[in-house]
N, C-alpha and C positions, 0 to 999 in steps of 0.2 A: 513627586510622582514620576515613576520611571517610566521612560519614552518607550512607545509600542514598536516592536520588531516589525519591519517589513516581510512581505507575502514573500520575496525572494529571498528573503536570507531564510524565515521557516521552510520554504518547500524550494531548497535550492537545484537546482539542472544545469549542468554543461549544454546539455542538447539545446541548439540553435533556436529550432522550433518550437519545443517546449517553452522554452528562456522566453521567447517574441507571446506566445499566450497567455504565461503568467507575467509578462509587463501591462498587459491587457486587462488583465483581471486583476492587478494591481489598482490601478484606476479607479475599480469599480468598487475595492474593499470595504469602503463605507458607504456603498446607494444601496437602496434596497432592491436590486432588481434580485430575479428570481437564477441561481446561477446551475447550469447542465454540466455535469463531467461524464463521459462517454471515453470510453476505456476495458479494454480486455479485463477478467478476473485477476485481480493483484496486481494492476497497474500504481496503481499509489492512490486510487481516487477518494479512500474513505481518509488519507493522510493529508492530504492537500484541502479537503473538505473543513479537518479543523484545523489547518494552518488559516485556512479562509478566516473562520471562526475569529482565531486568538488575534490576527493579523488586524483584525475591527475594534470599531470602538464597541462591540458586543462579547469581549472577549471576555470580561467580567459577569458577564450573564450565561444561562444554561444551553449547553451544546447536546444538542437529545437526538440521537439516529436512531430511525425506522426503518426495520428493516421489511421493505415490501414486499421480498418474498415469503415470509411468514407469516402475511396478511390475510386470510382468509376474507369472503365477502360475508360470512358471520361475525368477527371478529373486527373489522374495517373501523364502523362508527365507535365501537367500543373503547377502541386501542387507541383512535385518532380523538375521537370528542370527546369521550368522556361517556359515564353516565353516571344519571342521578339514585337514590335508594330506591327499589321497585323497579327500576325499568325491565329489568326480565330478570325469569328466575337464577336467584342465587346472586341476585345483585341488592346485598343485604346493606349497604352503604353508600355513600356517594365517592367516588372516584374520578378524579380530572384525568382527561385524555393526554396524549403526548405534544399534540398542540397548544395545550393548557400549559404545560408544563415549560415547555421552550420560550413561550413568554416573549419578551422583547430579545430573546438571544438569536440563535439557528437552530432550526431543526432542517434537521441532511437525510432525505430520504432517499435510500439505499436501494437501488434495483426495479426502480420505478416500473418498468416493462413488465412486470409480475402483476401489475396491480390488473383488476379485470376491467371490460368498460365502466359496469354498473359502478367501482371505486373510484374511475377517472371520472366518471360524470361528476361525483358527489367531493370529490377535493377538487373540481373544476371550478365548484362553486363558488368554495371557500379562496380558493384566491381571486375570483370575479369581485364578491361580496366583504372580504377582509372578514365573515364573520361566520360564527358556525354556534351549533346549539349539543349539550351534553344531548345523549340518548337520552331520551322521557322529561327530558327537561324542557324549560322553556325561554328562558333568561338567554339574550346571546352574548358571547363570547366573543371578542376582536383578537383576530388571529396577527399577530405585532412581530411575530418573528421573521428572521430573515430566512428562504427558502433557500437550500442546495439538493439539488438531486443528480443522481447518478445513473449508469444505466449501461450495459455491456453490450449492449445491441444496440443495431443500429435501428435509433427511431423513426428518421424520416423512411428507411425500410421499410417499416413493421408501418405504418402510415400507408406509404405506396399498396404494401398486400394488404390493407383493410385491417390488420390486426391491433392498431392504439389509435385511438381518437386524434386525429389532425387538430379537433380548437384546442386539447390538452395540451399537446407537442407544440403548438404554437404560445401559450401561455408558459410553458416551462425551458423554452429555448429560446431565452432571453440574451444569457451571454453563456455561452459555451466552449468548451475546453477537450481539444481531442487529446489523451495522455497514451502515448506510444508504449508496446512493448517492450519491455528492459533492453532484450537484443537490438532493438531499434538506437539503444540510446547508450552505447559500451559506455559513451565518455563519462559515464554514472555510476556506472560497477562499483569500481572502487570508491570513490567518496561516498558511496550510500555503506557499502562495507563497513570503510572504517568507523561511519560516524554508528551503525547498528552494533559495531565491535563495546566502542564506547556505554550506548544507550544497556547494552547487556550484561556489561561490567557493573555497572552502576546498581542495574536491578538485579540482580543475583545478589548483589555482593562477593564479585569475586576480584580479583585482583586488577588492575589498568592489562589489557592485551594490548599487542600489538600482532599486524598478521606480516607473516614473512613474506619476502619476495617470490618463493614457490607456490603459496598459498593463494596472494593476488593473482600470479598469472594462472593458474589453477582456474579460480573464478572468472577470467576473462576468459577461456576456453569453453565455459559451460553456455548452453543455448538460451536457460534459463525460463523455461517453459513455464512455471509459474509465477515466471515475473518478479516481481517487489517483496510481491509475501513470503516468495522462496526464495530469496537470498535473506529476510529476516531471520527466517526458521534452522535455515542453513549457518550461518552465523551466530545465533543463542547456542545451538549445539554444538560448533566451537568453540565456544565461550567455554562453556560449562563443563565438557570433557578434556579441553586439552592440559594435561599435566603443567605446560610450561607458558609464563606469559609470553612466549613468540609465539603463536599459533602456525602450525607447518599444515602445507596440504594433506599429510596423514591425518589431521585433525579433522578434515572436514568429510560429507557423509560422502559416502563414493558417489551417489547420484549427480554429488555436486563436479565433478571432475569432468572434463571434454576429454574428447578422443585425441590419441595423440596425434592425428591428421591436423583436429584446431589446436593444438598446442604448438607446434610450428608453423600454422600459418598466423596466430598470435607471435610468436618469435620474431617472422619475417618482418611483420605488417610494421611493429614496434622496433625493430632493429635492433633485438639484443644483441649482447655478448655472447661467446660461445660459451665462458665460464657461467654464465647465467645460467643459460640453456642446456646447460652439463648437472647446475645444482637443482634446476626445477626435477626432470629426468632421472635423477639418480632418488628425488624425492619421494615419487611419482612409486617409483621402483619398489622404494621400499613399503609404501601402502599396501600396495598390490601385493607384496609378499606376509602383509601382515606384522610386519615390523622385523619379520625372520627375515637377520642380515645373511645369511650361509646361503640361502633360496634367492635373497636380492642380488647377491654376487656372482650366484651361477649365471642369472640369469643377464646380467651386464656384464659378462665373463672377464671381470676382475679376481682377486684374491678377498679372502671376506677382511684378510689384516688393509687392503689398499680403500676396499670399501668404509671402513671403520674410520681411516685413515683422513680420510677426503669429507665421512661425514660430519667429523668433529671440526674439521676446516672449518666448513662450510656454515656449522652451528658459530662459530667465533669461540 
């Protein structure tokens, strides 16, 4: 039987902070306690959620996310228990909920802050009681899976102004995990990069990339405003469009690229070389011009033959 992967090595962080939270919830990888991730949109929380998962001895069982904000309070019991043939119209068979479903594995409920009171009262229960009943049904159901939920606001907030039920939030912030903005945590840029370079290579099917040195400092430049999900998305679309397996910052989408303000103060902070700092820049150059070397040269006012010259260096 092959030995289970640690919560660190699945959901690996340079970041200090981060690092000290997931030693924490390492700990806790096989109790059943109910686990809160609290995190900006694309901080990594729905990725760490099934590193939690696989990282268990539940890793062989079903990992089923619910996504809260899709939750209507019509839809609520339906989606979560289940219901039986008849219970209302057009419910022409029986169908198990997604608490049925997740069984002794996790179920990772996504967005929880969406849910309304009248939801949090009625999943309030179900983890008081461990037990819940299909719509129109009557047999109950032992709810056995392990709990993750998630939630981009902040709870004890929404508690303070009256807006989420305080016995909820105390039942579901058991052990919890603040996960920082990307910009919070540079020293992750690049390892999240390369190893997303890898995962897209893989599923595309397209060649092993690697990304150049203008490309990485390219991506440390960028503020990275959507976080985790947008260097994912940012990086599949280097994958997939760049002609050459070096992937260069002309590969990647211009959104992704910083000002040249933080592109030297990345230079500084990191102490490159000037030759570095001359091949990012001249990279840089040529995007912006659309690959038209005649327009990159005017505009670094060299000759296009010195331009052409220094580019081919620089490629090896």
């Amino acid at each position: 039987m092959a030995s289970r992967r640690t919560l660190g090595a699945l959901f690996p962080t340079r970041n200090r902070a981060l690092a000290r939270e997931i030693e924490v919830l390492e700990r806790a990888v096989d109790m059943p306690s109910t686990v809160l991730l609290v995190g900006e949109s694309g901080t990594g929380k729905d990725r760490l959620a099934r590193a939690l998962h696989d990282a268990s001895a539940r890793a062989s069982r079903p990992f089923v996310r619910i996504d809260a904000a899709n939750l209507s309070d019509d839809l609520f019991e339906s989606e979560l228990f289940g219901h039986e043939r008849g219970a209302f119209t057009g419910a022409v068979s029986a169908k198990p909920g997604l608490l049925e479903v997740a069984a002794d594995g996790t179920a990772y409920l996504d967005e929880v802050s969406s849910l309304s009171p009248a939801a949090q009262a009625k999943f309030l229960r179900v983890l008081q009681d461990r037990t819940f009943r299909r719509l129109g049904g009557v047999a109950l159901h032992t709810f056995e899976a392990r709990l993750v939920v998630s939630s981009r606001r902040d709870l004890a907030g929404l508690v303070a102004d009256g807006a989420f039920r305080p016995d909820f939030f105390y039942r579901i912030d058991v052990v919890s995990v603040r996960l920082p903005r990307l910009s919070e945590r540079p020293q992750d840029i690049l390892p999240l990069a390369r190893r997303f370079v890898r995962e897209a290579a893989k599923t595309f099917g397209r060649p092993a990339r690697k990304l150049s040195k203008p490309a990485e400092a390219a991506l440390l430049t960028h503020s990275w405003p959507g976080n985790v999900r947008e260097l994912v998305h940012v990086i599949e679309k280097a994958v997939l469009t760049a002609e050459e397996n070096l992937i260069g910052a002309e590969d990647l989408p211009s959104g992704a690229l910083g000002s040249p303000e933080a592109l030297i103060e990345t230079a500084l902070e990191q102490r490159w070389t000037l030759k570095r700092l001359t091949d990012v820049y001249i990279q840089e150059t040529l995007r912006r011009a659309g690959g038209n070397r005649t327009l990159a040269a005017r505009r670094l006012g060299v000759s296009r033959k010195s331009l052409w010259e220094r580019d081919k260096k620089r490629r090896g």
